[in-house]
Backbone bond lengths (Angstrom), bond angles and torsions (degrees), N, CA, C in turn:
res aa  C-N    CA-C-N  psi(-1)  N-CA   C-N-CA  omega(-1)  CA-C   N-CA-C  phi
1 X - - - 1.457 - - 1.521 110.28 -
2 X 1.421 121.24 122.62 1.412 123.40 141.89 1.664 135.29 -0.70
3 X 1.382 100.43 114.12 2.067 66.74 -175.58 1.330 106.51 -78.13
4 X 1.444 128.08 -9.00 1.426 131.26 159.65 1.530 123.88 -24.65
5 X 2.129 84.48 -64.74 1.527 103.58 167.64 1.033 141.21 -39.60
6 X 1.955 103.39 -50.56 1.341 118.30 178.87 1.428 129.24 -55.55
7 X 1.737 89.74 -44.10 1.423 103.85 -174.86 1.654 116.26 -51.73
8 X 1.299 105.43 -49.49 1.352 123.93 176.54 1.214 123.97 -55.48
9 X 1.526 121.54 -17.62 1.799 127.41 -171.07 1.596 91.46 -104.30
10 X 1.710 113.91 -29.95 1.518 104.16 -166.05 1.753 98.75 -68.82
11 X 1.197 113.72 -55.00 1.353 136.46 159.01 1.331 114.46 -8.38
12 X 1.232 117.66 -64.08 1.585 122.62 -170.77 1.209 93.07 -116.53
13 X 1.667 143.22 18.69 1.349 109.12 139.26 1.458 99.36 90.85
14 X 1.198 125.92 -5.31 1.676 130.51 -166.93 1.448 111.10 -88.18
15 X 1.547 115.59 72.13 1.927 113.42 -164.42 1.271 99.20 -92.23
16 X 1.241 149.39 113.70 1.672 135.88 -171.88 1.748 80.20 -64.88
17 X 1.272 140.22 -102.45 1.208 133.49 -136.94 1.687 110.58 -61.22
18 X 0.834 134.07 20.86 1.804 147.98 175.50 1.667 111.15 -63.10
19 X 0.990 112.33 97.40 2.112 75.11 -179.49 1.490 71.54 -134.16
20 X 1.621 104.99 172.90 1.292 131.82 175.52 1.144 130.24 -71.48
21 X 0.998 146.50 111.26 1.732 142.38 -167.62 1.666 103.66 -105.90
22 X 1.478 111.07 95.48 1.363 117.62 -168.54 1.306 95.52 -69.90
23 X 1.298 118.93 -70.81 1.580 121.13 176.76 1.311 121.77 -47.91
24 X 1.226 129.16 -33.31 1.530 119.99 173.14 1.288 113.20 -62.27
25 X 1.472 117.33 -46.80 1.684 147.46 -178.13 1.711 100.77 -45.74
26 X 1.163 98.66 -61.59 1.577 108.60 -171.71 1.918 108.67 -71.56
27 X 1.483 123.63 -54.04 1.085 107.88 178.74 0.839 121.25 -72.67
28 X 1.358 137.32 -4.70 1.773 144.56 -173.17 1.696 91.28 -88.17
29 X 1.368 99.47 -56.40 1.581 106.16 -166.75 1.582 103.17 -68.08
30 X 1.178 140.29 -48.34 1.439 130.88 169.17 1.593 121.73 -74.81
31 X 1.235 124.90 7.94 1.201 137.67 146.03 2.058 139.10 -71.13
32 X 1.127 78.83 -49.19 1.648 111.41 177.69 1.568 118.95 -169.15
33 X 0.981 107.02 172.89 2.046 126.40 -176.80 2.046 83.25 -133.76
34 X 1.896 77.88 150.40 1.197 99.90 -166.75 1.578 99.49 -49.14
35 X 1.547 123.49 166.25 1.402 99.72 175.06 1.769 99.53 -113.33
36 X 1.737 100.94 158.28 1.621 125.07 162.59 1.325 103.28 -15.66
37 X 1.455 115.33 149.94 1.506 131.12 132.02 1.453 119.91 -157.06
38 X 1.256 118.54 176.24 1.618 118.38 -164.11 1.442 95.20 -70.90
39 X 1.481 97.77 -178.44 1.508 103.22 -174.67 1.881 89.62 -91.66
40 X 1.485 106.48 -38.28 1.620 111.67 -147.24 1.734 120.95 74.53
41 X 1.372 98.81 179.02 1.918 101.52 -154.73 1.343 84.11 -96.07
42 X 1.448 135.13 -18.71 1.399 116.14 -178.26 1.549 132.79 -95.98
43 X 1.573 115.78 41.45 1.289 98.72 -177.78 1.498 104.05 -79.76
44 X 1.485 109.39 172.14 1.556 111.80 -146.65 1.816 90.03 -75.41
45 X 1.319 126.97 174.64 1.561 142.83 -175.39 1.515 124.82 -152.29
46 X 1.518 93.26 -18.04 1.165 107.46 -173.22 1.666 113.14 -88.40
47 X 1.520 139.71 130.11 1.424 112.28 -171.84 1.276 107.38 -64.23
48 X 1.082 131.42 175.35 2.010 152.64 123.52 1.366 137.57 -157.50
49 X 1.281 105.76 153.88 1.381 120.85 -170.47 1.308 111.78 -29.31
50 X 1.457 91.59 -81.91 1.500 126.36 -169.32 1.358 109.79 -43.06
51 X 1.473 157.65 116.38 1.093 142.47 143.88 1.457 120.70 -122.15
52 X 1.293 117.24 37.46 1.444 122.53 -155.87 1.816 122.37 -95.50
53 X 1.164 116.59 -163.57 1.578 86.57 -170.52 1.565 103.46 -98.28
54 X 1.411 137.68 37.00 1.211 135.91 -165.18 1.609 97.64 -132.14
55 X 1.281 126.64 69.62 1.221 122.35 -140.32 1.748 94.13 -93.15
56 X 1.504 123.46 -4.31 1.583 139.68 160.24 1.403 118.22 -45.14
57 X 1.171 122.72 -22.40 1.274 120.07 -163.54 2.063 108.22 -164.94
58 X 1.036 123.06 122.56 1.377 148.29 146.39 1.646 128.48 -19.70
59 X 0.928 102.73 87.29 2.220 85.77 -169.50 1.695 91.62 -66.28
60 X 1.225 104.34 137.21 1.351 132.45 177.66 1.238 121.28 70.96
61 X 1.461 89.62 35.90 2.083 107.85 179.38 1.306 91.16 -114.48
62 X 1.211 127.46 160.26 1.433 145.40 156.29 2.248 103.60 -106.21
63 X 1.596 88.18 110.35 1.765 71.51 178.88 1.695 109.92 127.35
64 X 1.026 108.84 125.83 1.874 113.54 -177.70 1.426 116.74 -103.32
65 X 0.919 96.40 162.04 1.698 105.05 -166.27 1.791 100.99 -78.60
66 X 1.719 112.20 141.85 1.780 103.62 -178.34 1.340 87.61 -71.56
67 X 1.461 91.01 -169.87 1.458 126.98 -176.29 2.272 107.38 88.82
68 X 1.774 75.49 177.13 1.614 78.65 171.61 1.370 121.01 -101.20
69 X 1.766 97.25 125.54 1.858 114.28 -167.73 1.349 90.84 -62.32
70 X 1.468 112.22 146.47 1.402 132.80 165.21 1.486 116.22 -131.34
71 X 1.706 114.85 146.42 1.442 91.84 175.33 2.028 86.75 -133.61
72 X 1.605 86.17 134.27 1.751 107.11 164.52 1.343 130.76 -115.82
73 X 1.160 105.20 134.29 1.878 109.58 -156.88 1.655 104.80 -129.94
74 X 0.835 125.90 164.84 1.590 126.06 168.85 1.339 122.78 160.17
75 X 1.306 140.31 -168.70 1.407 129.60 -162.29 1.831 101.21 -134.25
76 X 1.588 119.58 170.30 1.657 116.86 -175.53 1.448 83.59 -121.88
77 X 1.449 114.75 131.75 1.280 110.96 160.36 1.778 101.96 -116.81
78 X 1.156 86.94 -171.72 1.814 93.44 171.51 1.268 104.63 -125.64
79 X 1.502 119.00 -171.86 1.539 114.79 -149.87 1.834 109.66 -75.87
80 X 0.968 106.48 -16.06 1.118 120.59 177.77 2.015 118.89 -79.83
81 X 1.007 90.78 -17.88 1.608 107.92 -178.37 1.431 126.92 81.46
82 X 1.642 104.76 14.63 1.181 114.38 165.77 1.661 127.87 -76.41
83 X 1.016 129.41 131.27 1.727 135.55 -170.60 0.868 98.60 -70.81
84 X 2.014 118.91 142.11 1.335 127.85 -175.13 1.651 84.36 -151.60
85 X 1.834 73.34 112.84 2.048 100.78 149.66 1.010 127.99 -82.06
86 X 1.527 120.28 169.69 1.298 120.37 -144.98 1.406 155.88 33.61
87 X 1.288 103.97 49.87 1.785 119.82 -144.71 1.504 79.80 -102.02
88 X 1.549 117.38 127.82 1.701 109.64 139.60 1.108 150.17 -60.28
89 X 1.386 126.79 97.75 1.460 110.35 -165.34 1.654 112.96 -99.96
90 X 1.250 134.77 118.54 1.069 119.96 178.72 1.831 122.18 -113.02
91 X 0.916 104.82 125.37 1.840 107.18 -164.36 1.144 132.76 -119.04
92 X 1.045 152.99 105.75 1.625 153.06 -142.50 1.952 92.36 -137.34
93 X 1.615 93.43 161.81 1.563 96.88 177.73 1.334 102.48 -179.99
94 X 1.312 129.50 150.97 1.572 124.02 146.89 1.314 152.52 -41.73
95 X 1.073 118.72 127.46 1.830 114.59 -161.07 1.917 103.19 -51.37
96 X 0.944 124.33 -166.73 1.229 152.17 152.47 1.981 120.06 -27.41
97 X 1.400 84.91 -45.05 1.224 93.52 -167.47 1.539 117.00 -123.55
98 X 1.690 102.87 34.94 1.426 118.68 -179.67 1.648 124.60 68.79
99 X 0.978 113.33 9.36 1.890 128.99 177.06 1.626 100.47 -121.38
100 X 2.004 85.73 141.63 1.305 103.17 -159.16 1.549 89.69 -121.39
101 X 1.458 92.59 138.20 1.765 105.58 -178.36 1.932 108.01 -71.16
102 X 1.290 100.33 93.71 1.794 118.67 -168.39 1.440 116.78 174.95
103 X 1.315 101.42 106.57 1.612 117.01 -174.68 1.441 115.62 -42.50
104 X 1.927 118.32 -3.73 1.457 92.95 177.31 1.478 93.00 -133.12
105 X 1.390 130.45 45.82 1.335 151.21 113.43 1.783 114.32 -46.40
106 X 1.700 116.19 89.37 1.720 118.64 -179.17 1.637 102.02 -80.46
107 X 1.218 96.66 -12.59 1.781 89.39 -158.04 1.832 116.97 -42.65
108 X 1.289 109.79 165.23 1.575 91.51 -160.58 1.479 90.70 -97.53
109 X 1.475 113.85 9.46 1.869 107.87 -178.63 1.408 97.96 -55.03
110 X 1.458 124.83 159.27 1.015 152.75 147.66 1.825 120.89 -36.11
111 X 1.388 123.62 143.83 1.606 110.68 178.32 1.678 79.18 -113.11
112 X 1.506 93.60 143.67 1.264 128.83 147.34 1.653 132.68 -67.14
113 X 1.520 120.29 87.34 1.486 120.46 -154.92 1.771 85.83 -58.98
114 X 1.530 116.88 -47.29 1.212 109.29 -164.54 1.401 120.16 -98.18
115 X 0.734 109.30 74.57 1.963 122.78 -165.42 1.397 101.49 -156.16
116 X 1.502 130.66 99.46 1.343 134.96 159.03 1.510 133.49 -40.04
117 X 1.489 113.43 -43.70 1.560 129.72 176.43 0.977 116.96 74.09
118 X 1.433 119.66 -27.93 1.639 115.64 -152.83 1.635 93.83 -139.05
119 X 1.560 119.79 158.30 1.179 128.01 -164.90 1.293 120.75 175.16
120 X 1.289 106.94 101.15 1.695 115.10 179.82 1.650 114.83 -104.59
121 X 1.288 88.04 115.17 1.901 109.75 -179.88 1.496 119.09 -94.28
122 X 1.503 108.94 128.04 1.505 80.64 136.35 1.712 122.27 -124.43
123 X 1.462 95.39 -176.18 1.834 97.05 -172.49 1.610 103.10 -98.76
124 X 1.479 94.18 145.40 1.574 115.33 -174.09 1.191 122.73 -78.68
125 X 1.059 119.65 -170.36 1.561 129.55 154.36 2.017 116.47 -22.22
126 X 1.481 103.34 105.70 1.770 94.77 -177.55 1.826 108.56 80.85
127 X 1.115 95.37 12.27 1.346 105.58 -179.36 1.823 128.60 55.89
128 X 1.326 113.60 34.31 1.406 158.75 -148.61 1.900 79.84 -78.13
129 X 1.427 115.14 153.35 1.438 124.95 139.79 1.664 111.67 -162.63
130 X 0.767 120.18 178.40 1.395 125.58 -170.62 1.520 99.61 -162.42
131 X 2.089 107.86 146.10 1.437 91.24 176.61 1.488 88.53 -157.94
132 X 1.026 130.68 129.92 1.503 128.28 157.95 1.673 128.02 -79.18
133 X 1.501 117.14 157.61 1.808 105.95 -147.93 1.266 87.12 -155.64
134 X 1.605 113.52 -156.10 1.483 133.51 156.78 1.596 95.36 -150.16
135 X 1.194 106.06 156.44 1.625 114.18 161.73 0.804 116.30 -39.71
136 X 1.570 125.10 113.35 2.056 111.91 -178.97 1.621 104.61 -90.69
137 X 0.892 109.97 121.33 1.668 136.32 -175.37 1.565 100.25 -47.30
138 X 1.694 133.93 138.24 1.085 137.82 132.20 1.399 113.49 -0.28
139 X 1.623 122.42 135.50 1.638 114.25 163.19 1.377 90.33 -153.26
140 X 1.314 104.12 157.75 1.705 146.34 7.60 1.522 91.31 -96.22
141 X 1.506 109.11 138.62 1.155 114.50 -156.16 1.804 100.42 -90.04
142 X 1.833 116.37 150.82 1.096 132.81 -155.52 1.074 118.64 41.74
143 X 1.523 129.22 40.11 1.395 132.52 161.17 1.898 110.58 -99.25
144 X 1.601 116.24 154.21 0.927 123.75 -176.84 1.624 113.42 -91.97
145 X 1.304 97.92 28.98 1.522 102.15 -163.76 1.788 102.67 -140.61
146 X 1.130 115.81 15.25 1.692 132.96 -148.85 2.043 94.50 -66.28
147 X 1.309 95.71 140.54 1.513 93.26 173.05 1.663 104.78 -87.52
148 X 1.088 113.82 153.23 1.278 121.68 178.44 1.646 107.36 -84.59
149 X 1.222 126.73 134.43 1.410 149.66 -172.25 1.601 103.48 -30.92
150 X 1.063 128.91 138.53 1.607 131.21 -158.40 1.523 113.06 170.66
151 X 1.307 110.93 148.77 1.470 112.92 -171.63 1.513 95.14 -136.29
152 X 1.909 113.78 128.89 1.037 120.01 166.82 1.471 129.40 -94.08
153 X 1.889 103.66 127.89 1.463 97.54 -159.69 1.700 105.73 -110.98
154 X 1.420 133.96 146.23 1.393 118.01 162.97 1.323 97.07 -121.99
155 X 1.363 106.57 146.91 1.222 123.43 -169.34 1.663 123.25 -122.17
156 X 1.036 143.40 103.57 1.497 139.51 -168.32 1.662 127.63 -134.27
157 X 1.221 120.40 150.30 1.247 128.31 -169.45 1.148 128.41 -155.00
158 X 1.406 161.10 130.07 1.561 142.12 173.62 1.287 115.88 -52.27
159 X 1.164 125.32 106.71 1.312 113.88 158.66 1.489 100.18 124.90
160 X 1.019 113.92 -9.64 1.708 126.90 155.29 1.621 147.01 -128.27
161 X 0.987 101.02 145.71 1.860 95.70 -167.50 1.765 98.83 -64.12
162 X 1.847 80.98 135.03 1.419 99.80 -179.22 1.561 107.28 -58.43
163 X 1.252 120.05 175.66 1.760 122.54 -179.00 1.423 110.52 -145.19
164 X 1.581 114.02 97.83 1.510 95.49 170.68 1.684 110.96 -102.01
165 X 1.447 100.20 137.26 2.037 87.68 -174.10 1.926 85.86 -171.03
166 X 1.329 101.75 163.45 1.438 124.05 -160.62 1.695 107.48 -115.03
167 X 1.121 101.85 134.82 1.627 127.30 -170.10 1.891 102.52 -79.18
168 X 0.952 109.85 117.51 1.732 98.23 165.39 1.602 109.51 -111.69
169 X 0.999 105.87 174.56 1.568 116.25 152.36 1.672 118.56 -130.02
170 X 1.826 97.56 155.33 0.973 106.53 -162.92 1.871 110.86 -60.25
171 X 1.662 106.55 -169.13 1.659 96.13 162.48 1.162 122.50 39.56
172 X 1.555 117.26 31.25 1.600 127.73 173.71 1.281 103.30 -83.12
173 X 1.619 125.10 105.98 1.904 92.15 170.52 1.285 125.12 -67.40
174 X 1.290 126.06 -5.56 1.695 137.20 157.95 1.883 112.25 -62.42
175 X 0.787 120.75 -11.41 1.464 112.55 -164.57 1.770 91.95 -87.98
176 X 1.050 129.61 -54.09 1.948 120.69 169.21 1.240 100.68 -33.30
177 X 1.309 142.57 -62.40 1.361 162.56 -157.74 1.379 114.60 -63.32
178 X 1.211 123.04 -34.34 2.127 132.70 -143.55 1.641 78.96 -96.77
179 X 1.152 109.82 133.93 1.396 137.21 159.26 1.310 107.34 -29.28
180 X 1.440 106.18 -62.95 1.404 127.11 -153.05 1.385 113.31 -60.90
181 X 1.652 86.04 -60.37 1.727 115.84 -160.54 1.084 108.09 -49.38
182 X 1.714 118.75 -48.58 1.416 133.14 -157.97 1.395 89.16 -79.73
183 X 1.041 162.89 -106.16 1.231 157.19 -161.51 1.194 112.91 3.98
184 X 1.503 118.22 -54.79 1.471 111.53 -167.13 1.595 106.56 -67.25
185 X 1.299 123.59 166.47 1.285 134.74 166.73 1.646 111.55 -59.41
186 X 1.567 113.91 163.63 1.431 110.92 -177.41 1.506 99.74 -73.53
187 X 1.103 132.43 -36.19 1.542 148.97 163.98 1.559 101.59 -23.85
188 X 1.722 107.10 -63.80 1.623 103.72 -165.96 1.598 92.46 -81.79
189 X 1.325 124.68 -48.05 1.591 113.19 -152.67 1.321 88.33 -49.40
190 X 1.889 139.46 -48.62 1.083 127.32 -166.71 1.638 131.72 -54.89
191 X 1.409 106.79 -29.87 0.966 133.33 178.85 1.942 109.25 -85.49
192 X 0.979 122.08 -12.74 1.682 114.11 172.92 1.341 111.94 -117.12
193 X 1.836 118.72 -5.87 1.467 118.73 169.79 1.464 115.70 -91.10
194 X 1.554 126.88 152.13 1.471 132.95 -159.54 1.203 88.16 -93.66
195 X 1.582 94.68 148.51 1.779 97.57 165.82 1.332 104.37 -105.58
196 X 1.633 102.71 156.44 1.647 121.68 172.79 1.458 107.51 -77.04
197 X 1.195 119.72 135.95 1.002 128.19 169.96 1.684 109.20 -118.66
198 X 1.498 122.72 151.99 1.450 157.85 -128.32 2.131 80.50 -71.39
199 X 1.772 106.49 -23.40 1.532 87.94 -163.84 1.558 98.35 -89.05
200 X 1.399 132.39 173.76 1.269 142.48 171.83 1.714 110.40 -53.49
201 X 1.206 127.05 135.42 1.598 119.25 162.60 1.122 111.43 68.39
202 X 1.661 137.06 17.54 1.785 136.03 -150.57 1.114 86.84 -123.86
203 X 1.089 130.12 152.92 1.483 158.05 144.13 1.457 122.32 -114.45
204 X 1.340 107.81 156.70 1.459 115.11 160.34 1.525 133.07 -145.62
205 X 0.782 115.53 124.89 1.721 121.63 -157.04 1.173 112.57 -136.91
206 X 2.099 124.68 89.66 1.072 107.00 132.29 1.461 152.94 -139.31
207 X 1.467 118.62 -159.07 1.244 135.51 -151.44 1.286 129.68 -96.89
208 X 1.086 129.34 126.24 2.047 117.32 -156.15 1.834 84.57 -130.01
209 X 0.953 109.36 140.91 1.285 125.84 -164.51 1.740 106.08 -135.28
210 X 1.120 105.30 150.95 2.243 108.16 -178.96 1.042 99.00 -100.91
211 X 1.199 95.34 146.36 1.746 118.10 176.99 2.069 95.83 -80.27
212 X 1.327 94.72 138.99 1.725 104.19 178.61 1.450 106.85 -84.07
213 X 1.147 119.09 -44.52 1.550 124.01 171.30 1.635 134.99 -159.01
């Protein structure tokens, strides 16, 4: 696919294999809401263009970001498990190689010229999004204290409480390890890690959000 293409299906929410999981939606959502997490010191500060959902590649770069491309898709419901369009999603993360595009990121990892980092969505039709990435690398790199690979998401809407909280993936051998992770209950870690799905590199991750009033 085009990243033209892509951009345009993440955009409108148009996933051919997407369908709605009423029952998942509803017992997840009348069970629990996604849970909290910090923001961290690196949300992005710096301006740019680019914030689109193809976060692999740069418009008016020649050249893709290393690491392994991943693509994560999924839907926002609310506690009830009903789908909500037009949700903002905004998402920042570390390149490949554990360094985050932000001048008070020292780590001695490497920057990725072609790695976007940052990416503000919104969700489509059924409350649909789609976003393309790379594995964000362990950081701060050769530390004994390394967070395990994770993507920070904020999430907002009228009429519902905003959500800031962090994406994992499964089969991290860092995730026993992460400060963070382990804290939460098996309940939440389950609920903030992506699932694999049957295709190569796919994830799916979603998001249940509270009604404000």
């Amino acid at each position: 696919m085009k990243r033209r293409e892509f951009i345009k299906s993440a955009a409108l929410g148009s996933m051919g294999g997407l369908l709605i999981s009423q029952t998942f939606g509803a017992q997840a959502g009348g069970n629990m809401l996604t849970p909290r997490e910090v923001e961290g010191p690196f949300y992005p500060i710096t301006p740019q263009k680019d914030k689109d959902a193809d976060l692999t590649q740069i418009e008016g770069k020649v050249g893709r970001a290393k690491g392994t491309i991943i693509d994560i898709f999924g839907q926002v419901f609310d506690q009830d498990g009903n789908a909500i369009e037009d949700v903002t999603i905004d998402l920042w993360q570390a390149n490949s190689y554990g360094k985050y595009h932000h001048p008070h990121d020292n780590s001695e990892a490497p920057i990725d010229p072609h790695f976007q980092g940052w990416a503000i969505l919104q969700s489509g039709k059924q409350g649909r999004f789609k976003f393309k990435t790379v594995m964000p690398g362990a950081y701060p790199l050769n530390s004994p204290q390394q967070r395990t690979p994770h993507i920070h998401i904020k999430i907002s809407k009228y009429g519902y409480e905003s959500l800031l909280t962090q994406l994992y993936f499964p089969d991290q051998p860092l995730n026993d390890k992460d400060g963070l992770f382990k804290r939460k209950s098996v309940q939440e870690q389950k609920m903030m890690t992506a699932k694999k799905t049957s295709k190569s590199n796919e994830y799916r991750y979603d998001i249940f959000l509270q009604k404000a009033f």
